[in-house]
N, C-alpha and C positions, 0 to 999 in steps of 0.2 A: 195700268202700265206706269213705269216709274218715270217721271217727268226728265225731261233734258236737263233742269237745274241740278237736279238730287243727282242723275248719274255724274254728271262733268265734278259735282263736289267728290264724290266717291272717287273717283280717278284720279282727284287732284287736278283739272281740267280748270281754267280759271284761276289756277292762285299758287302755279308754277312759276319759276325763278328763270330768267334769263341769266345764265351766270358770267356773261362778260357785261352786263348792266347792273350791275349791284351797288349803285348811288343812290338808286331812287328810293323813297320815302317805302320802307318795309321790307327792304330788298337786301337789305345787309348782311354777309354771313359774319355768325363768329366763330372761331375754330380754335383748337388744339393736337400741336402732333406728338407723339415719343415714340422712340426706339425701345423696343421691347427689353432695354436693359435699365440698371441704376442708374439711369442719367435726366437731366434736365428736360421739361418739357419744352415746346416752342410754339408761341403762339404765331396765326396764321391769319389770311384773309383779314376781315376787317380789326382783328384783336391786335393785330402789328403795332407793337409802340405802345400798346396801353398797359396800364399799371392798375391795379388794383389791393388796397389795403384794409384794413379791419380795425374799427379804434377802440377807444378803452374809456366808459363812461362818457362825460360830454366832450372826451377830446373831438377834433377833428383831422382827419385825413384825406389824402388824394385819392380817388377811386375812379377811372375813367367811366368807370362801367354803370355810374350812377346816372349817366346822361344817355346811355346805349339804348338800343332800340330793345324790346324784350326786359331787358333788366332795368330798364327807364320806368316800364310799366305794370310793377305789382304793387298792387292796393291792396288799403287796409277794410275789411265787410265785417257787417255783425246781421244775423240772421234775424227771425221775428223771435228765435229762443235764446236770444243774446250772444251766442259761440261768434267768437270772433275769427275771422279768417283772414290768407293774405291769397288775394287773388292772383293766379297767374294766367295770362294772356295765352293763348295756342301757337305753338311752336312748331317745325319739323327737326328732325335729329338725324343726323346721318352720320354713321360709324361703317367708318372702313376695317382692315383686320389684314393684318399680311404676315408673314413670320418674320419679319421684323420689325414692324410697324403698326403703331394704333394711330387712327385721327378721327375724331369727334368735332362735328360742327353743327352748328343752329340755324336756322334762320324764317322769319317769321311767313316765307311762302315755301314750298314746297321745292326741294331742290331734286336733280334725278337721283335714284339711289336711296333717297330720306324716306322717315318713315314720321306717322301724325300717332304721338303715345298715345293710345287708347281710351286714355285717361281724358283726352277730349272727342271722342266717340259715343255719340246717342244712338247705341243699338237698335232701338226700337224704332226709330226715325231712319234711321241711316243714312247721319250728316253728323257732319263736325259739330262740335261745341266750342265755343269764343276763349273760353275760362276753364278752369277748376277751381276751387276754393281751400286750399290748405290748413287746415286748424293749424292757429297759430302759436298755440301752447298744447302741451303734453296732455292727453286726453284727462278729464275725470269723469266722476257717475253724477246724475239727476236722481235727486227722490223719487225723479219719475223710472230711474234706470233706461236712461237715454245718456247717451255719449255725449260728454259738453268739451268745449274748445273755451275755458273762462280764467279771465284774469283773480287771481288771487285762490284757487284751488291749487293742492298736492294733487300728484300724479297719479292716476287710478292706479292699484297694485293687484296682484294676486286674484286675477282673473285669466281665465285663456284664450285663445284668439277665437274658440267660438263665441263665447261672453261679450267679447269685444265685437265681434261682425253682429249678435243682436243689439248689443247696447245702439251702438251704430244708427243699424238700419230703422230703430225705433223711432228715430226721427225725422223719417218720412222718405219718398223721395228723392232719390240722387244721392242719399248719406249714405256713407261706408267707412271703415277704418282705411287708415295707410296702405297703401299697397306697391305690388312691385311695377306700375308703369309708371304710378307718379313720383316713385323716390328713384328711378334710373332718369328721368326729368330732372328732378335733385340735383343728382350726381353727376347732369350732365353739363350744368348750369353752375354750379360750384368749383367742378374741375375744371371747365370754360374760364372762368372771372378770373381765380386764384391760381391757374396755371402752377400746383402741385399735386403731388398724388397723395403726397404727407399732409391729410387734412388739420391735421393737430398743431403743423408748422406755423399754421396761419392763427386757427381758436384752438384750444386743447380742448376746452370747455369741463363741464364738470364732471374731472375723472379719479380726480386724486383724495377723493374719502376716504371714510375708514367703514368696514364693514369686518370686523375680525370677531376671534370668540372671548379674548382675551380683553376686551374693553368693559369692564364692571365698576358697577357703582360700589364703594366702600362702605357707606353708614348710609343710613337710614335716612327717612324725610319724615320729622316727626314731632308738628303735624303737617297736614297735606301743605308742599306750596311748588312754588316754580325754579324748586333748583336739582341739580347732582353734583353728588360728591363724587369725586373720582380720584384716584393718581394722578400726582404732576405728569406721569408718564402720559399717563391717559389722555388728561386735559391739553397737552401739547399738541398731540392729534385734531384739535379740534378749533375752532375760529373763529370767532363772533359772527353772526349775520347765515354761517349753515342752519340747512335744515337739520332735525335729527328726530327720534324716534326711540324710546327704551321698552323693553319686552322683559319677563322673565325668562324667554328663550332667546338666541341670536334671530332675529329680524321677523321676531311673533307679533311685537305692536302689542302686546297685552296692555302696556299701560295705556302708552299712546301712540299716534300716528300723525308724523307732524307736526312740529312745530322749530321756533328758529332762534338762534339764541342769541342772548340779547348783552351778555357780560359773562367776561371769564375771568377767575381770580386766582391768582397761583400763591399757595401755601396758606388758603384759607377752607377751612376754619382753625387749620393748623399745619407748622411744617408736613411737608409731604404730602398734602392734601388738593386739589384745584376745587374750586367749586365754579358751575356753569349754569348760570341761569337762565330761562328761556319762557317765550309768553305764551300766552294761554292759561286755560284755568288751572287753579292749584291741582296737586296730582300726589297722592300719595306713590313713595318708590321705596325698595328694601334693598341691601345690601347683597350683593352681587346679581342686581340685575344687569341687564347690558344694553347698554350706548351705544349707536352707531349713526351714522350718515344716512337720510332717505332721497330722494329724488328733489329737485330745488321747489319752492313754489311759485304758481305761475306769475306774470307781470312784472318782472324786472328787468327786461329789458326796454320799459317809459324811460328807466334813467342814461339809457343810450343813445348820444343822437350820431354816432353813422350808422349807415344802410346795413353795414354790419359788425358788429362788436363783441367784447365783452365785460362784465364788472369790474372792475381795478385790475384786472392782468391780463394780456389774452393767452397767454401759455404756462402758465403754471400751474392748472388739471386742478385749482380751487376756486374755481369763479365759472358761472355757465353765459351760455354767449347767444347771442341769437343771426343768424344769416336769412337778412332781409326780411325782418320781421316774423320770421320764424323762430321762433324760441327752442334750442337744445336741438337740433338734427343728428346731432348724434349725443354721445355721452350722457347725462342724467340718468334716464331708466332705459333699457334696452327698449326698442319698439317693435310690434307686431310687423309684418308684412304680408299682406293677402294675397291673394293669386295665382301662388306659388305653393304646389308641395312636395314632396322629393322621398324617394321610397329605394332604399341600397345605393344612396348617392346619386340616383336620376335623377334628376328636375323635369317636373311638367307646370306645363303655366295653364291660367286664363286668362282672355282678352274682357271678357264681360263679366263686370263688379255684381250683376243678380247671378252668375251662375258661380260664385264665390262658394267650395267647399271644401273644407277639408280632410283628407287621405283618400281620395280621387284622384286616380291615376288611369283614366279615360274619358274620350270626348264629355264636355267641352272643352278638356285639359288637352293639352298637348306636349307630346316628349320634344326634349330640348335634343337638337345631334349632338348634347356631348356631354360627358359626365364628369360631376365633382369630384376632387380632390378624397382620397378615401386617409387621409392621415392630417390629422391637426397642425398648426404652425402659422407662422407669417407670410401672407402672401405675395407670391412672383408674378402668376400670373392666373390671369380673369380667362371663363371660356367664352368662344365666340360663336352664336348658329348664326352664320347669314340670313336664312331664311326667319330668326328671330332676334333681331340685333339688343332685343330692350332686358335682356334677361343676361349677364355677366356675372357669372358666382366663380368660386377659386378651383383651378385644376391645376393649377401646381405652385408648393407651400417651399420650393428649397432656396430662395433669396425671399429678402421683407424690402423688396420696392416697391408695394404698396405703404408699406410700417402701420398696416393693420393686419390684426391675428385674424382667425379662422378656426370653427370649428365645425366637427360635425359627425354624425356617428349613423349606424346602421342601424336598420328600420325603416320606418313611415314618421318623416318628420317635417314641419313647419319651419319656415323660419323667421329670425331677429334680425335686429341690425344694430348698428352704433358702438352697442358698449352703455357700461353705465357708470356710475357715479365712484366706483372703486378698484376701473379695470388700467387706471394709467396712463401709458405707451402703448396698450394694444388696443385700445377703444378710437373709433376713428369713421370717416365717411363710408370705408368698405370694410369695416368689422363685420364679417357676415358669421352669425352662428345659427347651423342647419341643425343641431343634433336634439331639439325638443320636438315633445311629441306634441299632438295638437292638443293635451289634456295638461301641460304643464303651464303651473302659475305659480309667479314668486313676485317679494317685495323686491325684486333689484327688472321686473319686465312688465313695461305700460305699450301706450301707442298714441297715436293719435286719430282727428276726426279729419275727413273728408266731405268736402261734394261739389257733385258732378253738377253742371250746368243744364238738368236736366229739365 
C-alpha cells in the first residue's frame, strides 16, 4: 500500500500555496500576462516593479531577478564524467488561456490550477524530484559515444534524434537529451524574467552567419597551413573570433570541422583578396572550396559575468549569449526536442523520458486537443490543451507577435527548436520547426544533454 507521504506528494498535498500568504519564504508567485494581440506584456504578482537586463561581457547590469526566489537558485554541477550542468530547483507552472488572454506564472509550491513539469517527476517512485540538471553547453560525442555537456568542444552535428536519445542515455541513469517539458520550463522562466515575447530583443545570440553556396576559397594553400583565401567580398562576411568550418561541399566538413579565426586581412596577399587565418593544425585547402559559419565552441560565456549575457553585443545576431548559465538556448545549432512527435500536423506528447520514441502516435503518447498550423510563417499565435498546458506549438502564422518563424510540413515528424547560427530574425525562443523527420541530420542541428534527479 502506497504510504500517506507518497500519496499527499502526488496530489500536491503539503506543498500547496495559500495564495493570499505569498510573503513567506518559498511562497512567491512570479507571473506574466498579454493580450492575445501585438502588445506589451505586463508583469504581475510578485514580478511588479522588477526589471530585468542582459549584459555584454564583464559589463554589469540591474536584474531584480538575480535575488528572486527560483531564479536566485540555479547552480552550477559537473557529473563524475565531467558534463557540466546548471541546476534547476522544482517549480509549478500555471498557464491560464482565454481568447484574449495568456498568463503564465511560477512559483515554488504548488498553486491551484499549476502543474509540476515532468521534467521533475520520478516515475518509478512516484514523487517529485528537487532538481533537473541542464547541460550547460550545446551537446557533443565521447570516444565513448556518450553525450557530453563540456567546455571547450563544437556542437555535435549530423546525428538524428535517435543518435542523440542513445548517445544520451549511454550515460546512465536519469540522462536523456532536451526535451519538450524541460524547454516549456525554459520558456517559462525566460518569458517570466524578460517580460517579451521577442526573445532576440533582449540576446539575438548567434544568428547572423553566413552558411551560403557562393563563399569559396580563391587559391590554393600551398603548402598545408592555417589560412583561406577568399574575396574581399567573402572575407567581409566573416569576423575574427567565429567558428567556421571549409568542405569541398557547402557544409560537408571534408577539410574540417571547427575551428575559430584568429586574423583577417583585407587585400592580402593581394588587392581583392582577404585572407583568414584560423587555429588548429595546418590544413591543406584548394580553390573553390567553401567557407562557412558552424555552431560557436563551448565555454565562452567564463567571459561573462551577469546571470545573463552576451559577447561584445547582445543584439547584433554575431555573438552567442548564454541565459543563466546556459549557453545558446536558442540560435547556434538548432536543437533536438524529445517527447514530442507529430504525424499530419497532430502533436502527441510523453510524460516519461524511458518511454521516449520516435513516430509513436499511441499510448504512452498522447494527442494533444489541437492541431498545428498546416502553413509556414511567423507566428500569432501558440495552441492551448487545458488538459496539457506544457506543450504550446503555432496554430496560427498570420501576424509575427511572437517574431519567431515556424515551420512544418506533412507526415511523421520530430521536432527543433531555436534556430541556428544563419537564420537571423526568425530564429528565437519559439522558432519551432516540426517539418523533420526523425531520420534527418544536418550540420546547422545539435541538442543538448540532460538529467533527471533520478
Amino acid at each position: 500500500m502506497m504510504d500517506k507521504r507518497r500519496m499527499l506528494l502526488m496530489m500536491g498535498g503539503g506543498d500547496t500555496i495559500n495564495e493570499t500568504q505569498t510573503t513567506y519564504k518559498g511562497s512567491a508567485i512570479y507571473g506574466i500576462s498579454w493580450a492575445k494581440t501585438d502588445t506589451p506584456l505586463t508583469r504581475i504578482n510578485a514580478s511588479v516593479g522588477m526589471v530585468a537586463a542582459a549584459g555584454v561581457d564583464a559589463g554589469a547590469v540591474t536584474n531584480n531577478f538575480d535575488t528572486a526566489e527560483i531564479f536566485s537558485e540555479f547552480t552550477e554541477e559537473t557529473d563524475a564524467g565531467s558534463n557540466v550542468f546548471i541546476r534547476i530547483p522544482k517549480f509549478y507552472i500555471r498557464k491560464t488561456d482565454t481568447a484574449t488572454k495568456k498568463t503564465w506564472q511560477i512559483c515554488k509550491k504548488k498553486m491551484p490550477g499549476s502543474y509540476l513539469p515532468w521534467c521533475f517527476w520520478d516515475f518509478t517512485n512516484g514523487v517529485p524530484l528537487d532538481y533537473v540538471d541542464v547541460g550547460k553547453y550545446s551537446a557533443s560525442l565521447s570516444g565513448a559515444n556518450k553525450l557530453e555537456s563540456l567546455s571547450g568542444k563544437y556542437p555535435l552535428i549530423n546525428k538524428n534524434i535517435v543518435d542523440y536519445r542513445t548517445y544520451a542515455q549511454a550515460n546512465g541513469a536519469g540522462y536523456q537529451q532536451l526535451d519538450i517539458h524541460t524547454y516549456d520550463m525554459l520558456q517559462v522562466l525566460f518569458l517570466i524574467e524578460f517580460a517579451k515575447l521577442d526573445s532576440q530583443s533582449i540576446m539575438s545570440g548567434w544568428t547572423s552567419g553566413t552558411y551560403g553556396a557562393t563563399e569559396l576559397l580563391t587559391a590554393d594553400t600551398s603548402p598545408a597551413g592555417n589560412v583561406a583565401i577568399v574575396s574581399n567580398a567573402t572575407g567581409a562576411k566573416f569576423a575574427v573570433g567565429q567558428p567556421i568550418s571549409i568542405g569541398t561541399s557547402q557544409g560537408g566538413n571534408q577539410r574540417f570541422y571547427g575551428r575559430n579565426i584568429t586574423q583577417i586581412d583585407v587585400d592580402t596577399p593581394g588587392a581583392g583578396s582577404t585572407t583568414i587565418t584560423f587555429d588548429g593544425a595546418a590544413v591543406a585547402l584548394a580553390t573553390g572550396d567553401y567557407l562557412y559559419n558552424v555552431g560557436w565552441k563551448n565555454g565562452f560565456s567564463s567571459g561573462i559575468s551577469a546571470s545573463s549575457g552576451s559577447l561584445s553585443h547582445n543584439t547584433n545576431g554575431k555573438n552567442p549569449f548564454h541565459y543563466r548559465g546556459i549557453e545558446n538556448l536558442y540560435g547556434n545549432v538548432w536543437q533536438f526536442v524529445d517527447g514530442i512527435n507529430i504525424n499530419e500536423n497532430q502533436t502527441w506528447y510523453c510524460k516519461n523520458q524511458a518511454d521516449f520514441a520516435s513516430n509513436l502516435f499511441a499510448s504512452p503518447y498522447i494527442q494533444l486537443g489541437y492541431v498545428n498550423k498546416n502553413a509556414n510563417g511567423y507566428v500569432k499565435f501558440m495552441g492551448y490543451d487545458a488538459a496539457n498546458p506544457m506543450v504550446e506549438l503555432p496554430i496560427n502564422v498570420d501576424a509575427n507577435y511572437y517574431k519567431d518563424y515556424y515551420f512544418q510540413s506533412t507526415g511523421q515528424r520530430i521536432a527543433v527548436v531555436g534556430g541556428n547560427w544563419a537564420h537571423g530574425g526568425d530564429a528565437g525562443l519559439f522558432y519551432w520547426a516540426l517539418n523533420n523527420s526523425s531520420a534527418n541530420a544536418h550540420i546547422r542541428i545539435g541538442g543538448r544533454l540532460l538529467k533527471k534527479a533520478l
